[in-house]
N, CA, C and O of each residue as an XYZ file, in Angstrom:
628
protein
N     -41.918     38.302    128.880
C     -40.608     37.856    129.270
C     -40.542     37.781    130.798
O     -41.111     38.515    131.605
N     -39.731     36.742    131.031
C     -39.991     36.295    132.764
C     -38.652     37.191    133.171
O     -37.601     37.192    132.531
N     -38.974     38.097    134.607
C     -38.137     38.808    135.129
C     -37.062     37.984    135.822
O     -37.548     36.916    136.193
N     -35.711     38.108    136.144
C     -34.351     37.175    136.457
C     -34.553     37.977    137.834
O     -34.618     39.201    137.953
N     -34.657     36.794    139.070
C     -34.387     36.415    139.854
C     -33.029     36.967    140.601
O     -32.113     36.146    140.534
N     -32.725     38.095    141.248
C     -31.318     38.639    141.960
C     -30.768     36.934    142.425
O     -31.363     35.861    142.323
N     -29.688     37.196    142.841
C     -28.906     35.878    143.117
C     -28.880     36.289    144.713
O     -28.755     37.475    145.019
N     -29.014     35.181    145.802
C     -28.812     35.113    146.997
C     -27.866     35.715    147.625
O     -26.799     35.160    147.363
N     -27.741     36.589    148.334
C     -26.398     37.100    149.116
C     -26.252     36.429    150.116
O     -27.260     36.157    150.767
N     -24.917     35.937    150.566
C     -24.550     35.290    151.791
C     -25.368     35.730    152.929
O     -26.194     36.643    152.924
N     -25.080     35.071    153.770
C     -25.677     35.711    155.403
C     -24.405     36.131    155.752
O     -23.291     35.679    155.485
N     -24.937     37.478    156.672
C     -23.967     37.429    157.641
C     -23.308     36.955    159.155
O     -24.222     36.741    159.952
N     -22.166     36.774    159.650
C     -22.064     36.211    160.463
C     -21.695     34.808    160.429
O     -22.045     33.844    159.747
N     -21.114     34.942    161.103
C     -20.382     32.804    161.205
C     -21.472     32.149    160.385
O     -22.595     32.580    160.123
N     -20.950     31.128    160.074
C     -21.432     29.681    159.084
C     -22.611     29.128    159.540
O     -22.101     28.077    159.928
N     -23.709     29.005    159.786
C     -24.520     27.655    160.254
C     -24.978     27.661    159.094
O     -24.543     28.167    158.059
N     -26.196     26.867    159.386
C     -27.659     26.753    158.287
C     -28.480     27.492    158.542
O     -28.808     27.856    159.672
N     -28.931     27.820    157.524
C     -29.355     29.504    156.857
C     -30.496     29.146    155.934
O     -30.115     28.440    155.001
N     -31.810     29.433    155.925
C     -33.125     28.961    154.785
C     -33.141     30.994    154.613
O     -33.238     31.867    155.475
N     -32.988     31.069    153.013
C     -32.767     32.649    152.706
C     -34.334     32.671    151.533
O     -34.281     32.228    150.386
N     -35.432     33.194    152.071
C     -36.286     33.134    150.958
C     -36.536     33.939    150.018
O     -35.935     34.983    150.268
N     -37.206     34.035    148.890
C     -36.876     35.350    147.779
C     -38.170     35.842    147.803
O     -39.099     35.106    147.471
N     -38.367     37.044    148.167
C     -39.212     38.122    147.992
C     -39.568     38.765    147.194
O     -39.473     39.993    147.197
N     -40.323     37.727    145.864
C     -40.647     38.671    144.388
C     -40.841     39.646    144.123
O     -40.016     40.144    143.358
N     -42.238     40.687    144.652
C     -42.609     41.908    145.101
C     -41.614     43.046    144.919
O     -41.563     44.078    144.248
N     -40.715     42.309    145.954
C     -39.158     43.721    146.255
C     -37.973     43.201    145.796
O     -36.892     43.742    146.031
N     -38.108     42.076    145.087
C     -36.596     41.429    144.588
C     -35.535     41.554    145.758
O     -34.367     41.883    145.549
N     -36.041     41.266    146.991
C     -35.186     41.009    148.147
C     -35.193     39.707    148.139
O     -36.043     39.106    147.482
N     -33.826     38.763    149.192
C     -34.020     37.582    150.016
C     -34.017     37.963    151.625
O     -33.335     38.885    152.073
N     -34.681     37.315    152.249
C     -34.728     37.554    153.661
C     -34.439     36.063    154.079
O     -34.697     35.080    153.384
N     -33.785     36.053    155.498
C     -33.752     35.115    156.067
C     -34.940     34.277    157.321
O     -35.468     34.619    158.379
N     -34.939     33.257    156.602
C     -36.793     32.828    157.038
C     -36.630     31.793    157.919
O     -37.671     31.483    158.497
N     -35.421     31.004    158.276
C     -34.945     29.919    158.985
C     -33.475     30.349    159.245
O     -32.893     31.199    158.572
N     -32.857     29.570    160.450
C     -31.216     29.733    161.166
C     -31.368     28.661    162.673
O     -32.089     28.753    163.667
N     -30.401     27.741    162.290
C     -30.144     27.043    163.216
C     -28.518     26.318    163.452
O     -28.388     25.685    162.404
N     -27.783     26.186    163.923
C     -26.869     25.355    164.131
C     -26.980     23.977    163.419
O     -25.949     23.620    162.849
N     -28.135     23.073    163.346
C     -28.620     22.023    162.819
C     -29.375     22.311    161.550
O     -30.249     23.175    161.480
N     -28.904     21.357    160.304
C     -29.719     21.415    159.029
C     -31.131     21.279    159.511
O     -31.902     22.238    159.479
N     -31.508     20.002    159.994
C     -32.545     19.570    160.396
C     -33.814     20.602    160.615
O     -34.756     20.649    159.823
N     -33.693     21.557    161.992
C     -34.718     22.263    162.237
C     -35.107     23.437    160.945
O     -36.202     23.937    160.687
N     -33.564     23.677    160.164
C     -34.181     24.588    159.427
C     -35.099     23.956    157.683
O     -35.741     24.586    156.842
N     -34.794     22.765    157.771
C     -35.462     22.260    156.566
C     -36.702     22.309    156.897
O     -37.528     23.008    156.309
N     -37.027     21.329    158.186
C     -38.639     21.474    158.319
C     -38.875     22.918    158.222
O     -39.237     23.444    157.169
N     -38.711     23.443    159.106
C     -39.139     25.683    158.540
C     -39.552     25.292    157.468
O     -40.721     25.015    157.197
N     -38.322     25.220    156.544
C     -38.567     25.051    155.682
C     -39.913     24.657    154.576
O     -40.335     25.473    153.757
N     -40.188     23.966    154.657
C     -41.384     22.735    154.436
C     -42.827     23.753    155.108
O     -43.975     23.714    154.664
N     -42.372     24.540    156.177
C     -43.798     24.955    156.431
C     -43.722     26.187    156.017
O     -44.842     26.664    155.837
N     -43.012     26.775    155.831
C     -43.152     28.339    155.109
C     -43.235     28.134    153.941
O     -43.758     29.058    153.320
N     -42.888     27.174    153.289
C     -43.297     26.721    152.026
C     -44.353     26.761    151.631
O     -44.741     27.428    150.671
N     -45.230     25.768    152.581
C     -46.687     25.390    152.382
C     -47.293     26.661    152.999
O     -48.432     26.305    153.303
N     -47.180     27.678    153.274
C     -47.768     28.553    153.989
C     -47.804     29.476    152.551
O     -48.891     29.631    151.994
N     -46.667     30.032    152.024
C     -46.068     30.842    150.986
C     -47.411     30.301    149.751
O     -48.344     30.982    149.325
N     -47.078     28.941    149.446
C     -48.180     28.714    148.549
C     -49.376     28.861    148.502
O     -50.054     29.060    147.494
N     -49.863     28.735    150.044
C     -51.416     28.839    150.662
C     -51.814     30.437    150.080
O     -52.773     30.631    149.332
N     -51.159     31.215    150.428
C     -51.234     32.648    149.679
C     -51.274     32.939    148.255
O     -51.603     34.042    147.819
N     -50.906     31.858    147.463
C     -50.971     32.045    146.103
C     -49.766     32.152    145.640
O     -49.854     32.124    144.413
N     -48.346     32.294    146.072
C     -47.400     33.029    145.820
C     -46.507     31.793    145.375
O     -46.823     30.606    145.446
N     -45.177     32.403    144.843
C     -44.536     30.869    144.236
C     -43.362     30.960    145.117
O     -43.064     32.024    145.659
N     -42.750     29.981    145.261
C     -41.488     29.493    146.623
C     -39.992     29.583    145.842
O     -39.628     28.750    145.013
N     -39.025     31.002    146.353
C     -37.941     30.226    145.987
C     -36.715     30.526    147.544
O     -36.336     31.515    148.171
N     -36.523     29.360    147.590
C     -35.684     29.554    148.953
C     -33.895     28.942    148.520
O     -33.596     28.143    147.633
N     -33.142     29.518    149.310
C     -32.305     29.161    149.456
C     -30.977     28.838    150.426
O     -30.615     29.550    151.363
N     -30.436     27.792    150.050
C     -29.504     26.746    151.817
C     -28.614     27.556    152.062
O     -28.585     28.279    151.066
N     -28.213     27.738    152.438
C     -27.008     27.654    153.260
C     -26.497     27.405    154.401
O     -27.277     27.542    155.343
N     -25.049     26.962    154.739
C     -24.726     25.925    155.584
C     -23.018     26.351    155.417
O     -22.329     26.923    154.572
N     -22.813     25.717    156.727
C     -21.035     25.401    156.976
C     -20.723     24.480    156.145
O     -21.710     23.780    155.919
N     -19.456     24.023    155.364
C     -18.273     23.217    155.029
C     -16.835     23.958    155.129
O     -16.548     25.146    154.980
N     -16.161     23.005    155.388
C     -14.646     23.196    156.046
C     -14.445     24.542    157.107
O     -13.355     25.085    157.286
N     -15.701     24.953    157.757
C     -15.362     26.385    158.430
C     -15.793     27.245    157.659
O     -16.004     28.314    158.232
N     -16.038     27.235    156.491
C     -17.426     28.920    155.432
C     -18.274     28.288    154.795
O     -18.694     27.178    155.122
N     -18.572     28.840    153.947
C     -20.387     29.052    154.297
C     -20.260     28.563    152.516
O     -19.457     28.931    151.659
N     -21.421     27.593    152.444
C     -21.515     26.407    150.955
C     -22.905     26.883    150.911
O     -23.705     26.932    151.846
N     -23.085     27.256    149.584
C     -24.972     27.387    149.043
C     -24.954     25.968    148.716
O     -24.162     25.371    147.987
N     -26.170     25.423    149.515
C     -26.140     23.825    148.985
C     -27.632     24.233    148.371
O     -28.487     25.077    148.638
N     -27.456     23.095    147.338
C     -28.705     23.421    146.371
C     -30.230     22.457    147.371
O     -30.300     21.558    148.209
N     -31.403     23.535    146.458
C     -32.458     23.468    147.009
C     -33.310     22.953    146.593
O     -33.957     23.856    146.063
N     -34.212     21.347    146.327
C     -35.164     21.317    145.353
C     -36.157     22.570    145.046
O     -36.513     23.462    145.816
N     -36.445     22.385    143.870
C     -37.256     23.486    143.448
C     -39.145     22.774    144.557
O     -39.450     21.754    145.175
N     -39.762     23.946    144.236
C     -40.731     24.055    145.450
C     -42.165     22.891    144.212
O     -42.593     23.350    143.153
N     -42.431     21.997    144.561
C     -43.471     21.322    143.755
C     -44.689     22.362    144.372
O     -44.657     23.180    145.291
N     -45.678     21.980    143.514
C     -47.156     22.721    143.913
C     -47.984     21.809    145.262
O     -47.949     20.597    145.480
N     -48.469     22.541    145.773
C     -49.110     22.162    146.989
C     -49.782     20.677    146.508
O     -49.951     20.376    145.327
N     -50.193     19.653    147.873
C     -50.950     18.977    147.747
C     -51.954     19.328    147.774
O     -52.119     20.285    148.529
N     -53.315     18.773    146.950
C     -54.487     19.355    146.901
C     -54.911     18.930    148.263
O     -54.496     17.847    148.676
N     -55.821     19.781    149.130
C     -56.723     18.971    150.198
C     -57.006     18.052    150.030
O     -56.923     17.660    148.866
N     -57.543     17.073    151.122
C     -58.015     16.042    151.001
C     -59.378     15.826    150.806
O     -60.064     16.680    151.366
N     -60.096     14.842    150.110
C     -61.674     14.975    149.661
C     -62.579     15.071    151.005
O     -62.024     14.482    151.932
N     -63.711     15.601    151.330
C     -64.758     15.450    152.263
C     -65.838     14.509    151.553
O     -66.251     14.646    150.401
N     -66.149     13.687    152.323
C     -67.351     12.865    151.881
C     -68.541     13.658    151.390
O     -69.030     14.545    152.090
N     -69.005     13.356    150.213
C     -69.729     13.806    149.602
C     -71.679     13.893    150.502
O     -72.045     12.841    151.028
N     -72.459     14.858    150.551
C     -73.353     14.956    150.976
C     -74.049     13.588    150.922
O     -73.796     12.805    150.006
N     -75.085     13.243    152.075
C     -75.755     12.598    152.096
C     -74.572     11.153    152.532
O     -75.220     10.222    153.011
N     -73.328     10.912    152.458
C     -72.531     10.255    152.522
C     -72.006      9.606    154.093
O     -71.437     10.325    154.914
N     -72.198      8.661    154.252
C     -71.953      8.586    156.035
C     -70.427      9.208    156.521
O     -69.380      8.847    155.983
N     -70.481      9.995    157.400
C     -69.420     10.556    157.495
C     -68.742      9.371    158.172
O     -69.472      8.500    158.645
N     -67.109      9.223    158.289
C     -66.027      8.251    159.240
C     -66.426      8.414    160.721
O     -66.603      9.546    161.170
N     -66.538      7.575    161.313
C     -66.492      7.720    163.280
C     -64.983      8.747    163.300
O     -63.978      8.863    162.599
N     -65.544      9.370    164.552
C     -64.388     10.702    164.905
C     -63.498     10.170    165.524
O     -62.470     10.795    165.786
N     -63.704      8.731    165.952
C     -61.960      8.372    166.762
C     -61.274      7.825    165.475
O     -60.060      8.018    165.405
N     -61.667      7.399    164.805
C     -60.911      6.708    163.118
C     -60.733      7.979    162.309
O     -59.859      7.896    161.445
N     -61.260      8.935    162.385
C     -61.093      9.829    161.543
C     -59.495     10.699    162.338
O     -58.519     11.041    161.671
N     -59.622     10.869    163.725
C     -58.773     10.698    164.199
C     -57.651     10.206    164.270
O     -56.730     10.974    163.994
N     -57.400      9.196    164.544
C     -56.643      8.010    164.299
C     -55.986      8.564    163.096
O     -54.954      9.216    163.257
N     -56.497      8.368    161.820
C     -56.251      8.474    160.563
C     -55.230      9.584    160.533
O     -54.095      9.469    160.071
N     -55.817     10.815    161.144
C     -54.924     12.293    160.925
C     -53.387     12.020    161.781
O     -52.253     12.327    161.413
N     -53.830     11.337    163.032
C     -52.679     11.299    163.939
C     -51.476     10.248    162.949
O     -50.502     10.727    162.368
N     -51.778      9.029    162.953
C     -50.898      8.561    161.546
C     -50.289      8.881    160.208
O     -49.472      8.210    159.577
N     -50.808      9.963    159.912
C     -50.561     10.992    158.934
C     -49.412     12.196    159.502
O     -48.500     12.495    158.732
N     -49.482     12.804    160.733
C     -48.529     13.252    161.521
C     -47.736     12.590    161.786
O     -46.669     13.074    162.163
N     -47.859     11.609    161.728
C     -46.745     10.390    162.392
C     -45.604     10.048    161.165
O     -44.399      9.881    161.359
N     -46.147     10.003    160.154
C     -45.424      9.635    158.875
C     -45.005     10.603    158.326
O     -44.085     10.588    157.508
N     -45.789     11.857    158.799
C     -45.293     13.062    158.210
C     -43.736     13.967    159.034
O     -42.907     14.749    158.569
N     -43.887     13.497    160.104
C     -42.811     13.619    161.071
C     -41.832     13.243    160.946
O     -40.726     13.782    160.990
N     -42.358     11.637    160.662
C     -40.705     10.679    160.288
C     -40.148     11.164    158.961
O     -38.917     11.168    158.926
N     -40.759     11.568    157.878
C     -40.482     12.273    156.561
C     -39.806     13.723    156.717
O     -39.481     14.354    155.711
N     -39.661     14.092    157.662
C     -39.230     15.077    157.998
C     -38.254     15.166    158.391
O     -37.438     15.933    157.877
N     -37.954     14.365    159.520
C     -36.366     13.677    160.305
C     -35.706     13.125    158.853
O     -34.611     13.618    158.585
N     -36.220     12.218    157.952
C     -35.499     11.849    157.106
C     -34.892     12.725    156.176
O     -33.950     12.304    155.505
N     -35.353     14.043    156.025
C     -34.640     15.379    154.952
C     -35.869     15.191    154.008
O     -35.475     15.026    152.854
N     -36.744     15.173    154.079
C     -37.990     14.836    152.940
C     -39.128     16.062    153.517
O     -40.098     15.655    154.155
N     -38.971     17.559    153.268
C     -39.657     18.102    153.907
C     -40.364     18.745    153.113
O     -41.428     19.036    153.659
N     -40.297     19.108    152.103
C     -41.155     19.718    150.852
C     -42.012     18.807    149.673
O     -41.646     18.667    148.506
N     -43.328     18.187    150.329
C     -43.306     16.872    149.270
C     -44.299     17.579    148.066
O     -45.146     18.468    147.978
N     -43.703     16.702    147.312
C     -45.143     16.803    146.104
C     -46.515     16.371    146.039
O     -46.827     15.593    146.941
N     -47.462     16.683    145.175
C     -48.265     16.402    145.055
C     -49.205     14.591    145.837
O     -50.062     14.164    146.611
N     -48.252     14.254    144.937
C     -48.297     12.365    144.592
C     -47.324     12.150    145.738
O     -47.109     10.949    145.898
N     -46.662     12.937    146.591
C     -46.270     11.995    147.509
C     -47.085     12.487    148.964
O     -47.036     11.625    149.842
N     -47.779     13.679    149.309
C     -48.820     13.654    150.068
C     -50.102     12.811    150.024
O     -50.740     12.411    150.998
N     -50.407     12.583    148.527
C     -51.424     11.058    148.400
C     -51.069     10.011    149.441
O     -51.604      9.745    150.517
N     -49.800      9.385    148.694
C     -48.989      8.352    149.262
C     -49.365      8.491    150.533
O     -50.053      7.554    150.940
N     -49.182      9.210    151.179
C     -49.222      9.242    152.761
C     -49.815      9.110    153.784
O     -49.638      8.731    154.942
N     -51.487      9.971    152.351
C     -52.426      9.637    152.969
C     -52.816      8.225    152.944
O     -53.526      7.627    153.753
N     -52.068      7.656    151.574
C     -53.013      6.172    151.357
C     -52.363      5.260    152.314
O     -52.967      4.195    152.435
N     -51.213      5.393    153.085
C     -50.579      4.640    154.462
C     -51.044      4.868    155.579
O     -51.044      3.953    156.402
N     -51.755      6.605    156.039
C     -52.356      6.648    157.024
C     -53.466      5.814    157.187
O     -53.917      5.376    158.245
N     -53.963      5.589    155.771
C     -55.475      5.385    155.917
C     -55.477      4.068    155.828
O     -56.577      3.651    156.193
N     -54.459      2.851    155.379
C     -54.267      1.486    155.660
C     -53.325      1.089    156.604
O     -53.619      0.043    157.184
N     -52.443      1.535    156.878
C     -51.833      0.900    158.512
C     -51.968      1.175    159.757
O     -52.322      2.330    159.993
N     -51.816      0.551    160.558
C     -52.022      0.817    161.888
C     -51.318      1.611    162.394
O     -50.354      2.010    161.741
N     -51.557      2.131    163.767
C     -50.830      2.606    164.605
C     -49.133      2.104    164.802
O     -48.186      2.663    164.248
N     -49.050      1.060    165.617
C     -47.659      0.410    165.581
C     -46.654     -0.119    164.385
O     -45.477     -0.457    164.506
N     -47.490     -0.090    163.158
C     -46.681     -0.070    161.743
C     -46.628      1.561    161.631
O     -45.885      1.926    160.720
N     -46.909      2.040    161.959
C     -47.171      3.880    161.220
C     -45.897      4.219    161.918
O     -45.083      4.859    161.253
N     -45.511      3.829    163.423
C     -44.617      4.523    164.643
C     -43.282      3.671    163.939
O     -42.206      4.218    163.699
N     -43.575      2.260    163.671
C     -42.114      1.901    163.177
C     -41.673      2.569    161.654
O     -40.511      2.806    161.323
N     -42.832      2.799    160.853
C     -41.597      3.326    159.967
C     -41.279      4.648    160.227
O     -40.281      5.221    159.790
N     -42.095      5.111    160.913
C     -41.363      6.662    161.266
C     -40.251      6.568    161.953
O     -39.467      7.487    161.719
N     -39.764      5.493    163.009
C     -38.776      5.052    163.423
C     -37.712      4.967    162.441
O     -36.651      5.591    162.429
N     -38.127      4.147    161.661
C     -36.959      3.576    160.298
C     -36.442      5.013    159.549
O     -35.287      5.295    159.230
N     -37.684      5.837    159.369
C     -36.805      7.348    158.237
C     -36.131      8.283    159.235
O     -35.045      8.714    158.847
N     -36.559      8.708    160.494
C     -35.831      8.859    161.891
C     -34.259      8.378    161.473
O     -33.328      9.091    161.099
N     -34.294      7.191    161.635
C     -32.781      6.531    161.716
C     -32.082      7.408    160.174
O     -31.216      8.275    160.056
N     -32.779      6.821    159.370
C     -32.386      6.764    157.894
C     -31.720      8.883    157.776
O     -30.768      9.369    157.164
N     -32.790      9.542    158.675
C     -32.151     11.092    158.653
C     -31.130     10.839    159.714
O     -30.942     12.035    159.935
N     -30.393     10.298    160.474
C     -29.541      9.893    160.989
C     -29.739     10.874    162.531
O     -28.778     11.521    162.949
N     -30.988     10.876    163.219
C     -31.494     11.251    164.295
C     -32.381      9.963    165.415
O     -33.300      9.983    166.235
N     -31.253      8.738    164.709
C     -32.682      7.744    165.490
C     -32.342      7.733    167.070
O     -33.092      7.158    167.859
């Protein structure tokens, strides 16, 4: 039988945005992100995530945030499973030139950035593919405009 999860206790102190994570072990939540802005604390978000999983451990976090002057639990997607690494060329296999291999990662930051500004900070599986399969077919100046475009679209352009 699966053990029930304590329920989140508010933060204390005035309203902002609040990332409260759950501490299976001790059936505590601690606060793992706090900012005035949703924004900085989602990305946190997104990387304590991927960090939490890197350990083996399973993710449950939770929002909170100001409306009308107190404090709203806004709901949290649930945490998908890590993206698998990405493949290494198999032995004997010509490895990529290091400025393209380059290239490649920096476009991948680039898209991964703009996905970030847009509120898209915890991805799944199949959508870290995706990302890679754009780093690895567009260019530079297509990679910067759509990160431009999800930028806008998180309403930080």
């Amino acid at each position: 039988m699966e053990k029930q999860r304590s329920r989140c206790p508010r933060p204390p102190g005035e309203p902002r945005w609040v990332a409260m994570f759950h501490e299976s072990a001790r059936d505590t939540w601690t606060v793992g992100a706090e900012s005035p802005y949703r924004g900085p604390v989602l990305y946190a978000v997104g990387d304590m995530a991927r960090t939490v999983r890197a350990r083996g451990d399973e993710v449950a976090v939770a929002l909170w945030g100001p409306e009308d002057g107190a404090w709203r639990l806004f709901d949290t997607p649930s945490a998908p499973a890590p993206a698998p690494a990405p493949e290494r060329p198999a032995q004997g296999s010509p490895e990529p030139a290091r400025l393209t291999e380059r290239m490649t990662d920096r476009r991948h930051q680039v898209l991964m950035a703009g996905l970030g500004k847009a509120g898209l900070y915890d991805l799944s599986p199949e959508d870290g593919e995706t990302v890679r399969i754009l780093a690895d077919r567009l260019d530079e100046p297509t990679v910067r405009r759509v990160a431009q475009w999800l930028s806008m679209a998180g309403g930080r352009g």
